[in-house]
C-alpha positions as a Markdown table, in Angstrom:
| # | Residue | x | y | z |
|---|---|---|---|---|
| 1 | Unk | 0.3 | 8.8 | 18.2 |
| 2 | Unk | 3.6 | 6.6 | 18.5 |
| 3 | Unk | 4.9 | 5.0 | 15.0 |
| 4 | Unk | 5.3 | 1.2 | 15.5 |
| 5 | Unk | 9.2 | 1.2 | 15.9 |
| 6 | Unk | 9.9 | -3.1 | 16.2 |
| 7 | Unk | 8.8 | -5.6 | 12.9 |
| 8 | Unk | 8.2 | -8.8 | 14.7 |
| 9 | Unk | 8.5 | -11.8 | 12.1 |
| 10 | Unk | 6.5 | -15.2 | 12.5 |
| 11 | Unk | 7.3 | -18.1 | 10.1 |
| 12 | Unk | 4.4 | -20.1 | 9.6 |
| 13 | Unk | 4.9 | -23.4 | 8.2 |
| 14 | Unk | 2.1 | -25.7 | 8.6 |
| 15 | Unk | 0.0 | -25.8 | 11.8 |
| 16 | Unk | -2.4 | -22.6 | 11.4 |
| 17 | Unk | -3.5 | -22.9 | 15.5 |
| 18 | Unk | 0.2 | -22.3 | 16.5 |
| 19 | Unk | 0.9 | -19.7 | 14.3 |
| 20 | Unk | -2.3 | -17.6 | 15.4 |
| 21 | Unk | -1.4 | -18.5 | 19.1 |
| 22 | Unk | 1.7 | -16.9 | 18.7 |
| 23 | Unk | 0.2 | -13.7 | 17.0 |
| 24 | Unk | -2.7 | -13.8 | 19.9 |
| 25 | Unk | 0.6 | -13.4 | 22.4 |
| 26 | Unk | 2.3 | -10.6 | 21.1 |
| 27 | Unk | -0.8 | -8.7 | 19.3 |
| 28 | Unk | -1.7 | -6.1 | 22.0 |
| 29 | Unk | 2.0 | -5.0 | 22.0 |
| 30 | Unk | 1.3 | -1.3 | 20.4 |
| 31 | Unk | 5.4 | -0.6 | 19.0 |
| 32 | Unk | 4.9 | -3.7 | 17.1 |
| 33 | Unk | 4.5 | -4.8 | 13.3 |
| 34 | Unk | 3.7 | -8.1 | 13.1 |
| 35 | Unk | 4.2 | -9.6 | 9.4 |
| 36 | Unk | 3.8 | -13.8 | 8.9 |
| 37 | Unk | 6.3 | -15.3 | 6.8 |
| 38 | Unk | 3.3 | -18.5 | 5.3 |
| 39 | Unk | 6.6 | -20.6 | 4.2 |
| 40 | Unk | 4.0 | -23.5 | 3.9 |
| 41 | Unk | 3.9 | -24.7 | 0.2 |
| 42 | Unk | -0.2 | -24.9 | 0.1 |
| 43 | Unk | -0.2 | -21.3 | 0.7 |
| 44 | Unk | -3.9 | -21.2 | 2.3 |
| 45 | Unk | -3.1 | -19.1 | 5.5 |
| 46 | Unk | -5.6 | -16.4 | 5.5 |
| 47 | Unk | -5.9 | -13.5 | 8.1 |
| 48 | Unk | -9.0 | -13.8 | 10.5 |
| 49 | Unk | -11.4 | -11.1 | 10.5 |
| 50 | Unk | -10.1 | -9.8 | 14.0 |
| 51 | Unk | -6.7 | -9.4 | 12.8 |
| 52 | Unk | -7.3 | -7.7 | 9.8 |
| 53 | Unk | -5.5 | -4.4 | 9.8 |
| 54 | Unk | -3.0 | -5.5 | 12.6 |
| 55 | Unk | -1.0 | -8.2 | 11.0 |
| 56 | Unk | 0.3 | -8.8 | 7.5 |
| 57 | Unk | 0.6 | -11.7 | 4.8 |
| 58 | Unk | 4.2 | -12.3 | 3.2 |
| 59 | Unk | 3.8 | -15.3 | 0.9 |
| 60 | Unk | 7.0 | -17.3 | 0.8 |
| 61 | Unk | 6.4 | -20.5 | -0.1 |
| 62 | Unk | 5.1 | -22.4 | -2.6 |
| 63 | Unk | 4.9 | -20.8 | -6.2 |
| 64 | Unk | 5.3 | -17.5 | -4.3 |
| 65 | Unk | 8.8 | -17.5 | -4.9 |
| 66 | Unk | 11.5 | -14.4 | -5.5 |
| 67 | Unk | 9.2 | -12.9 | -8.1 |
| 68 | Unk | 6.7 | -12.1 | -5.2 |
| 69 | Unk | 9.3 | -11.1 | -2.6 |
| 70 | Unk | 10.9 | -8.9 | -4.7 |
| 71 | Unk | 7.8 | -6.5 | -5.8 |
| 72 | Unk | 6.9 | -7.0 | -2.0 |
| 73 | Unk | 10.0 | -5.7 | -1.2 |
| 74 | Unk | 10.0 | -2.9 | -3.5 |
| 75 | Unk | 6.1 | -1.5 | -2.8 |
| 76 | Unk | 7.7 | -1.4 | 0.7 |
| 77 | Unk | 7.7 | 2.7 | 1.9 |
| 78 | Unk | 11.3 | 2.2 | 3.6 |
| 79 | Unk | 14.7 | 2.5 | 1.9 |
| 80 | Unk | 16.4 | -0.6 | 1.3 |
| 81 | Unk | 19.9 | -0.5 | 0.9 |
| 82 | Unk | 20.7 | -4.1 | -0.1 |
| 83 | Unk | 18.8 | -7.4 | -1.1 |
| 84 | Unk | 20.9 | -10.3 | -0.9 |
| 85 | Unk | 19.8 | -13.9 | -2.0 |
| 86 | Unk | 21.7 | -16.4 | -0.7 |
| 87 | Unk | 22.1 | -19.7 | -3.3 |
């Protein structure tokens, strides 16, 4: 079996229809990750049932914040060399 080798990054911010058209596009591509940025403040985006397993939830927005990016980041099983924030 083949590792995935490309992360594919959606931002989703707002209109749920568009961002799950988009995954629909891309999701029998089999050397890709796909992870959704939910940037929308209400922070309701939820996986569907037949996606479960194939895509992933990063919560960005909202009361999400830097706190949840960062233990995101670091329960990731890759080596990061550096996390910049950009104020």
């Amino acid at each position: 079996m083949m590792d995935k080798t490309i992360l594919c990054v959606i931002l989703h911010y707002g209109n749920e229809d568009v961002t799950w058209e988009c995954v629909e596009s891309i999701i029998d591509h089999n050397l890709l990750d796909i992870l959704i940025a939910d940037n929308d403040p209400k922070q309701e985006l939820t996986i569907p049932q037949d996606y479960i397993g194939k895509v992933k939830i990063f919560k960005t927005g909202g009361t999400a914040g830097l706190h949840a990016q960062i233990i995101w980041l670091l329960s990731l099983h890759v080596n990061i060399v550096t996390i910049r924030y950009f104020f």
